[in-house]
C-alpha positions as CSV (number, residue, x, y, z in Angstrom):
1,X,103.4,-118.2,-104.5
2,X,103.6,-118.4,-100.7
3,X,101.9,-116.3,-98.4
4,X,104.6,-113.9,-96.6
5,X,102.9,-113.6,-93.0
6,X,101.1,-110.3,-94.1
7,X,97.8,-112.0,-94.7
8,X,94.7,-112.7,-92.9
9,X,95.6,-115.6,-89.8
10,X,91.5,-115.6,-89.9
11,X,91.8,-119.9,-91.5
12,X,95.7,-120.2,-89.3
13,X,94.0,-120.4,-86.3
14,X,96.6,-118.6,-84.7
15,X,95.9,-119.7,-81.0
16,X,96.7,-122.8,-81.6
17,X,99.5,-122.2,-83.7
18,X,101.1,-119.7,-81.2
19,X,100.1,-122.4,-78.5
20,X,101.9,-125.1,-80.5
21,X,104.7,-123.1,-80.8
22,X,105.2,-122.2,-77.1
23,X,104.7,-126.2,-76.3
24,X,107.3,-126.6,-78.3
25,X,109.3,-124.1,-76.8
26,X,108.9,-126.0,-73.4
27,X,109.7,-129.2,-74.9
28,X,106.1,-130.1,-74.4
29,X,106.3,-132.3,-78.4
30,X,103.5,-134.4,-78.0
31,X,101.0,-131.5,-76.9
32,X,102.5,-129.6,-79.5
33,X,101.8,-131.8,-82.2
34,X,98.5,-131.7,-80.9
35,X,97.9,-127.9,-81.2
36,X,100.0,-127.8,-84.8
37,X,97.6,-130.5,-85.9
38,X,94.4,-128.5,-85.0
39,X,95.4,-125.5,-86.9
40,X,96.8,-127.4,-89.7
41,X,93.3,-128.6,-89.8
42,X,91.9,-125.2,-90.3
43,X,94.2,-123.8,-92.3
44,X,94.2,-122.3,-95.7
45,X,96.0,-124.7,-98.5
46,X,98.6,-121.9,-99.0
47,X,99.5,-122.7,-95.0
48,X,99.2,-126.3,-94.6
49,X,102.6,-126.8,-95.8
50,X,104.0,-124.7,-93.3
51,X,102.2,-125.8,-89.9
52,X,102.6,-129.5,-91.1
53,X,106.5,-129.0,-91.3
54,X,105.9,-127.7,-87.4
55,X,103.9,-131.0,-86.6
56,X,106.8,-132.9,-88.2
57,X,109.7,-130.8,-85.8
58,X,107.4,-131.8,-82.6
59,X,106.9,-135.2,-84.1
60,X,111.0,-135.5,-84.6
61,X,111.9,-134.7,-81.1
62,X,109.2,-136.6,-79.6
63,X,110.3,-139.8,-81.2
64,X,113.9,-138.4,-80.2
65,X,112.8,-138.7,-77.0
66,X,110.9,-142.1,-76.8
67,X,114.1,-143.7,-78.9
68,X,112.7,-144.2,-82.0
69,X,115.9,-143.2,-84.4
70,X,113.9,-144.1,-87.5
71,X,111.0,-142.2,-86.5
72,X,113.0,-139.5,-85.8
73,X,114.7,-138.9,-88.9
74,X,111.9,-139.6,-91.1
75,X,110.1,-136.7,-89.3
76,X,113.1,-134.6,-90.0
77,X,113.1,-135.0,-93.4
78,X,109.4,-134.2,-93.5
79,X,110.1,-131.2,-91.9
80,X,113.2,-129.6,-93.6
81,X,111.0,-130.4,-97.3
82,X,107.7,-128.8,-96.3
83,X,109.1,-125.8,-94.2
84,X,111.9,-125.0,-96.8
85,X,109.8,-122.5,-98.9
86,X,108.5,-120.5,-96.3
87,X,111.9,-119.1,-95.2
88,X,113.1,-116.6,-94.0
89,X,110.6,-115.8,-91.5
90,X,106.9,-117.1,-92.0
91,X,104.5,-116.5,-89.5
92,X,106.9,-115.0,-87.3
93,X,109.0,-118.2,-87.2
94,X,112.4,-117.8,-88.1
95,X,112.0,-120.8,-90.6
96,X,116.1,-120.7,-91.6
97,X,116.7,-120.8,-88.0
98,X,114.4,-123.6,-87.5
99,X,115.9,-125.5,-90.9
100,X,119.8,-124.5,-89.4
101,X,118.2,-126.4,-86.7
102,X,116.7,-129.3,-87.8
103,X,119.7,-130.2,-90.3
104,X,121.6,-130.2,-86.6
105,X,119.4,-132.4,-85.7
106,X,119.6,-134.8,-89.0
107,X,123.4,-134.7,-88.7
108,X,123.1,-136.2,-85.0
109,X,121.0,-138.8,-85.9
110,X,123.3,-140.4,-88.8
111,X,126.3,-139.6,-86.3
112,X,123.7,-142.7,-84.3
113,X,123.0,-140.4,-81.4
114,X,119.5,-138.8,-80.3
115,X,120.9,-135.8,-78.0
116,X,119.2,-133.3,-80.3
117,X,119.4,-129.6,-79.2
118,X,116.2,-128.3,-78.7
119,X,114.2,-127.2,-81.6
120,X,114.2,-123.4,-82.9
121,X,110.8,-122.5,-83.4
């Protein structure tokens, strides 16, 4: 069904997916999104699912941080429906942790705030 992180990274592009993920890490969004796009890009179909749901997190907090409330959630409802099937651990992201996270996330939004913790990735 899904890959469990075992398989060839050869069509992940894994620099930019491990660069995306440290952007992320510095709360660097927007250059994350970036990064995340680019390997999306290259990515096998059994992947795209997965780095896409990472594009969405950066996308989330970025439009967290510009204000945009609608934005934001949208982006976290992307997220928690495309990452979902890759948990536990994908990629060596902890994709439950990230999901525990991003329903944090959702529940401060409808509570009308936009003081997210920072993403798990």
């Amino acid at each position: 069904m899904f890959p469990t992180g075992c398989g060839s990274l050869a069509r992940v592009s894994p620099p930019h997916l491990e660069v995306g993920l440290r952007l992320i890490r510095e709360g660097r969004y927007f250059e994350a999104h970036e990064e995340l796009e680019t390997a999306w890009r290259a990515a096998e179909p059994a992947e795209r699912d997965f780095l896409q749901g990472l594009v969405h997190v950066a996308v989330a907090w970025y439009q967290a941080g510009r204000g945009n409330r609608t934005g934001c959630s949208r982006q976290l409802e992307k997220a928690a429906r495309r990452l979902g099937p890759y948990g536990p651990v994908h990629r060596g992201v902890h994709v439950e942790e990230t999901l525990a996270r991003v329903r944090d996330a959702q529940a401060t939004v409808e509570a009308g705030s936009l003081d997210l913790r920072e993403p798990s990735v």
